[in-house]
DONULO-597457 format. One record per residue (C-alpha): x, y, z. Coordinates in pm, whole numbers, plus 32768, in hexadecimal, padded with zeros to 4 digits. Example, Ala and Ser with C-alpha at 12.3 -4.5 7.8 and 13.67 -1.06 7.14 Angstrom:
<drenbas>
DRENBA     u     v     w
DRENBA  84CE  7E3E  830C
DRENBA  8557  7F96  82CA
</drenbas>
This chain:
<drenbas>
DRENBA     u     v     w
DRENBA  75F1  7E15  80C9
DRENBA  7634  7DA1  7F59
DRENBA  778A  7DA3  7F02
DRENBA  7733  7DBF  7D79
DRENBA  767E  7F0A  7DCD
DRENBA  76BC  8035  7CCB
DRENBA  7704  8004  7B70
DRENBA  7853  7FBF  7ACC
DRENBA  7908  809D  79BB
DRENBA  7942  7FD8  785F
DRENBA  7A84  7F85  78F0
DRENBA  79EA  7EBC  79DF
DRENBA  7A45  7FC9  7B17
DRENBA  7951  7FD7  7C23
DRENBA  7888  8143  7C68
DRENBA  7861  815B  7DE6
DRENBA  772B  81FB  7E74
DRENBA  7773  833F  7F5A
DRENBA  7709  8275  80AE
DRENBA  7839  8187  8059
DRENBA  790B  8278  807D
DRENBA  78D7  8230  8215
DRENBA  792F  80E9  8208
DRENBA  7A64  8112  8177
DRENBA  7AB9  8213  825E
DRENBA  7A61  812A  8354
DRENBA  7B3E  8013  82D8
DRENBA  7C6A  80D3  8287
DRENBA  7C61  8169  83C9
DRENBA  7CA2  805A  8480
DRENBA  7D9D  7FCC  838B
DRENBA  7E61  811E  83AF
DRENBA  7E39  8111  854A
DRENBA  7EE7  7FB8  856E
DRENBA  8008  8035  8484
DRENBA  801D  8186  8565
DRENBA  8044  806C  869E
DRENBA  810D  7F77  8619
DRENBA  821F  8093  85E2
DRENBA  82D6  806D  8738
DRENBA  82BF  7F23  8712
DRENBA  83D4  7F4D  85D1
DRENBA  8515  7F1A  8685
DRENBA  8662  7EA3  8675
DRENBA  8666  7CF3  86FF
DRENBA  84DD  7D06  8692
DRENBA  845C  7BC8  85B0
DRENBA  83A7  7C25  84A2
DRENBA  82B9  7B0B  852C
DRENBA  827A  7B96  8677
DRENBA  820B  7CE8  85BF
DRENBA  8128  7C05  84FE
DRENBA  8091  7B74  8623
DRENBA  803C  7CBD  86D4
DRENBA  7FA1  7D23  8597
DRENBA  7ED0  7BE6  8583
DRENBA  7E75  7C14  870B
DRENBA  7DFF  7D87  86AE
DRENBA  7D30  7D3E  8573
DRENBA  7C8C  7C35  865A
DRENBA  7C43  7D2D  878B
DRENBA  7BAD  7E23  86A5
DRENBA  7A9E  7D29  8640
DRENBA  7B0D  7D33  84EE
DRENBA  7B92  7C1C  83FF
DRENBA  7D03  7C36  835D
DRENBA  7CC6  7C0B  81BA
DRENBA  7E0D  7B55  8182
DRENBA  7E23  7A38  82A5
DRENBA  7D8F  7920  818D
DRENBA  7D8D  79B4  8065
DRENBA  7E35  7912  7F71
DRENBA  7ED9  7837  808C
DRENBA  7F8D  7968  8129
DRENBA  7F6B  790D  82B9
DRENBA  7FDB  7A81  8332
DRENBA  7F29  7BD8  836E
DRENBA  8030  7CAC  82CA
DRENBA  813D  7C9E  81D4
DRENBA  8298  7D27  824B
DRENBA  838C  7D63  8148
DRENBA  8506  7DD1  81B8
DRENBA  85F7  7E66  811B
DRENBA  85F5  7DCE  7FAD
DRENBA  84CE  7D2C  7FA9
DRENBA  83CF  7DF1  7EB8
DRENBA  8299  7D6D  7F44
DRENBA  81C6  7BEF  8002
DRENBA  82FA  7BC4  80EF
DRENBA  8272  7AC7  8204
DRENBA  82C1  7B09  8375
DRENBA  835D  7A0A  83F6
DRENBA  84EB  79FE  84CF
DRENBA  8586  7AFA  842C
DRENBA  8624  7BD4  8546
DRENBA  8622  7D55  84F2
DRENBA  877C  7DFB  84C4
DRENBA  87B7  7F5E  8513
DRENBA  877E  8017  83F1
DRENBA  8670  7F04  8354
DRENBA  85A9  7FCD  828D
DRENBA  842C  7F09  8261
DRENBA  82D5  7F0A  81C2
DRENBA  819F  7E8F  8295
DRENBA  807C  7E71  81C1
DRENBA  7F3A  7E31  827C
DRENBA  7DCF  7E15  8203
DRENBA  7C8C  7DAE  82CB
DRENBA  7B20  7DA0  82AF
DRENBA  7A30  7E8F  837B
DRENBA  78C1  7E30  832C
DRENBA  78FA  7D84  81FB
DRENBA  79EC  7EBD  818F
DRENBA  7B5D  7E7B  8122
DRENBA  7C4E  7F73  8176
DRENBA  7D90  7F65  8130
DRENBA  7EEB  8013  8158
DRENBA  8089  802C  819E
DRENBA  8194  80D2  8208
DRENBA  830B  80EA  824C
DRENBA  83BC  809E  839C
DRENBA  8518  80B5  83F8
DRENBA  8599  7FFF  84D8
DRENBA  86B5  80B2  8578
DRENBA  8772  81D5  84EE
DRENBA  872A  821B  8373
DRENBA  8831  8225  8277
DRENBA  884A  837A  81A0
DRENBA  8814  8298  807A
DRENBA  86DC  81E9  8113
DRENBA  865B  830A  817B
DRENBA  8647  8393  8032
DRENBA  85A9  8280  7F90
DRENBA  8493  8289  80AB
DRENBA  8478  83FE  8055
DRENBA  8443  83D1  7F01
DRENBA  836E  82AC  7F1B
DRENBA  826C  8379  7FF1
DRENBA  826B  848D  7F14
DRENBA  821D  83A0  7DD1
DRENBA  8113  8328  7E8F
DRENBA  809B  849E  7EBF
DRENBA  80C3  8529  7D70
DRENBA  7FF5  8404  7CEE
DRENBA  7ED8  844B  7DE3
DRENBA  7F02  85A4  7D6F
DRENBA  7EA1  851E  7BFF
DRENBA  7D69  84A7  7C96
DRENBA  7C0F  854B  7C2F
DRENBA  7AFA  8532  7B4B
DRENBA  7B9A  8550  79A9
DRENBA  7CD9  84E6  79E8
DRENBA  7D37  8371  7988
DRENBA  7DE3  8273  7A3A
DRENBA  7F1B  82AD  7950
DRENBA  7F18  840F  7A0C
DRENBA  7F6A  836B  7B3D
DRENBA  8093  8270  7ABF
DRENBA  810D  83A5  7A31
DRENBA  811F  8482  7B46
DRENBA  81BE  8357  7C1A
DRENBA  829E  82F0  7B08
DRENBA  832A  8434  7A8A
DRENBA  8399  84C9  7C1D
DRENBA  8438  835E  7C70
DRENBA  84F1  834E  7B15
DRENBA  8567  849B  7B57
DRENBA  8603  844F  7C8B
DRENBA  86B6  8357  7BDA
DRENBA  860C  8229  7C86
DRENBA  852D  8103  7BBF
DRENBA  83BE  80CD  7BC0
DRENBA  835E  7F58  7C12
DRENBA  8282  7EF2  7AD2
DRENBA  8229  7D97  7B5B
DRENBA  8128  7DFA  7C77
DRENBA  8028  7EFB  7C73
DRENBA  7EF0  7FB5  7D27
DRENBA  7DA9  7EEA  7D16
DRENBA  7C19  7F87  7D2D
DRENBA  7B99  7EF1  7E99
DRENBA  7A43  7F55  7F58
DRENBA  797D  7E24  7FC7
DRENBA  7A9D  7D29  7F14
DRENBA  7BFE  7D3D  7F5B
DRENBA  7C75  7D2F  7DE5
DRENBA  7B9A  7DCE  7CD3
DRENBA  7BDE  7E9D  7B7C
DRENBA  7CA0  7F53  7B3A
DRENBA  7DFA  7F1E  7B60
DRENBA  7EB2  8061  7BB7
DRENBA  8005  8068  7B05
DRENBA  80EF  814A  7BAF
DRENBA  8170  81C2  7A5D
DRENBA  80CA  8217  7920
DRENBA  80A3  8319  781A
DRENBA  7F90  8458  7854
DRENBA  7E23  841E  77B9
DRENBA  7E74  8289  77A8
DRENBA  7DB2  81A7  7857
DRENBA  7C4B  81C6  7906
DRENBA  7B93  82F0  793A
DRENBA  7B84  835B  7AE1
DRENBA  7A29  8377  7B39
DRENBA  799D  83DB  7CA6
DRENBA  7955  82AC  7D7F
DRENBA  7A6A  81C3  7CEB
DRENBA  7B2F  8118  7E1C
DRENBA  7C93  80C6  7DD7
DRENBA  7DDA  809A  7E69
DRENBA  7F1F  8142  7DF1
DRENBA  804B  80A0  7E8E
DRENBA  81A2  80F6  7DA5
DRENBA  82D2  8020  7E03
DRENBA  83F6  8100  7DB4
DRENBA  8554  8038  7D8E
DRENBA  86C1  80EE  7DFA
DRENBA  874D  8027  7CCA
DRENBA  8697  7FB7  7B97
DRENBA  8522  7F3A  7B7E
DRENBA  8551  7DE4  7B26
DRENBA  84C2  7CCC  7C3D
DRENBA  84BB  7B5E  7C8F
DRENBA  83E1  7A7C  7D7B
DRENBA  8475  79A6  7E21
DRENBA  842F  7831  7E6D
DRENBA  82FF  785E  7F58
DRENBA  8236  790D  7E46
DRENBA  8204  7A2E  7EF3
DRENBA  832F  7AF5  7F6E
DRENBA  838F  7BEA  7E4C
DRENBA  84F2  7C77  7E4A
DRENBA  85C8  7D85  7D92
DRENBA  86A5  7CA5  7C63
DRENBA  87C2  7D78  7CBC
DRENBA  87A7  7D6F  7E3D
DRENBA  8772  7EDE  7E55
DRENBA  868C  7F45  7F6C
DRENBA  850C  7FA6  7F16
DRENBA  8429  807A  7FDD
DRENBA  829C  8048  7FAF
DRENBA  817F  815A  802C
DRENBA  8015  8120  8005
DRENBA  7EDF  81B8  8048
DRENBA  7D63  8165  7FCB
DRENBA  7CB4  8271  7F1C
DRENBA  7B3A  82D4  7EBD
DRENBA  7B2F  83D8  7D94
DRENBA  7A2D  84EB  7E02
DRENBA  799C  85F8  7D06
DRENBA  7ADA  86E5  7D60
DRENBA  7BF5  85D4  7D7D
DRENBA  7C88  84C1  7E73
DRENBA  7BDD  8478  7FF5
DRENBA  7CD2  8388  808F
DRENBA  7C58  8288  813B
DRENBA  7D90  822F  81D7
DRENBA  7E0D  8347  82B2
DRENBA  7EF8  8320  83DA
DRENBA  7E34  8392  8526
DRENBA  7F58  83D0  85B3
DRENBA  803C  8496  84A9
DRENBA  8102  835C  8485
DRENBA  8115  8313  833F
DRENBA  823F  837C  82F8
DRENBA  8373  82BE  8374
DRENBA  8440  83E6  83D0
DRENBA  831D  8458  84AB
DRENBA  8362  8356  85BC
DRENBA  84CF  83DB  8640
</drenbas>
């Protein structure tokens, strides 16, 4: 199959053909699956590397091929991000704490299609105050796949994300975005989780993208640190990250993404 099938938009933003659409099911299935397993696995005295390496061990059983073990150097099949860090924390020793709160980010490749998603764990008992920001979080991430249909703009979407976070008093991470994917793992556009309405690209039906916000208990600002990939919050408040991929259709958003189990949501698990 050609990966440059379909034509692109003046902004350079792939249209998908209608049979694509299984692929991408297909793909984001799976990613969704291994996230719905891993979730027992997210316990207190738990590495974050030995959740890695079940994650690796699963991609591999399913025949499938993880998208981040090489690129750019990264060696891992998931990012996990606790606590403060925003986003591209590496597993490695760190022993989970009850209470941890954590992003695992996972994306393989299913017959040459990318699919790619995260979600929030707790490891432990949830704080009131973590609990909100994963509640929030999950509902950005919502109201901007509401915004999602033919007409509307990418700008729609940032807005819808950016106004419900702000109004919970909580701060938007600028420095990371959503990204188009299909057949590569990082294409036009980039999805800004905040925005002003009727700004950006026009949605059309068969664009593939991801929306991911990364919401922030304190203020938006971030670092990375030293290993050039680990992103944290500047002012050590925690962050929360939800992310699904998305195909627009002729009447709005099909996600791609779904947990098979219900999971999706943290709070779900208890």
């Amino acid at each position: 199959m050609d990966e440059h099938r379909g034509r692109l938009t003046r902004d350079g933003i792939r249209i998908h053909e209608d049979a694509d659409f299984a692929g991408m099911h297909k793909a984001g299935k799976l990613a969704a699956e291994i996230l719905d397993r891993i979730a027992e696995h997210v316990v207190p005295g738990a590495t974050t590397g030995a959740i890695d390496q079940l994650i690796t061990d699963w991609v591999e059983d399913a025949g499938a091929t993880s998208a981040t073990i090489g690129y750019k150097g990264y060696q891992h099949a998931s990012c996990i991000s606790v606590n403060h860090v925003v986003c591209h924390g590496i597993p490695g020793d760190k022993i989970l704490k009850d209470g941890d709160i954590l992003n695992i980010d996972v994306t393989v490749i299913v017959d040459g299609w990318f699919g790619d998603t995260s979600r929030m764990y707790v490891a432990g008992k949830l704080s009131r105050k973590a609990e909100r920001l994963v509640q929030v979080t999950h509902d950005a991430l919502m109201k901007g796949i509401e915004a999602v249909r033919p007409g509307n703009t990418f700008g729609d979407i940032g807005h819808a994300i950016q106004t419900y976070a702000e109004a919970q008093r909580m701060g938007v991470v600028r420095d990371f975005c959503g990204h188009g994917l299909g057949r590569v793992f990082h294409a036009p556009p980039n999805v800004l989780h905040y925005g002003k309405p009727g700004t950006g690209p026009m949605l059309e039906e068969g664009m593939f993208f991801t929306i991911e916000p990364m919401i922030n208990l304190g203020r938006p600002e971030t670092k990375v640190l030293a290993d050039d990939w680990t992103a944290v919050t500047r002012d050590k408040s925690l962050s929360a990250q939800f992310e699904h991929s998305v195909g627009v259709t002729a009447t709005g958003a099909e996600i791609f993404t779904l947990s098979p189990a219900g999971l999706f949501h943290p709070t779900l698990l208890n």
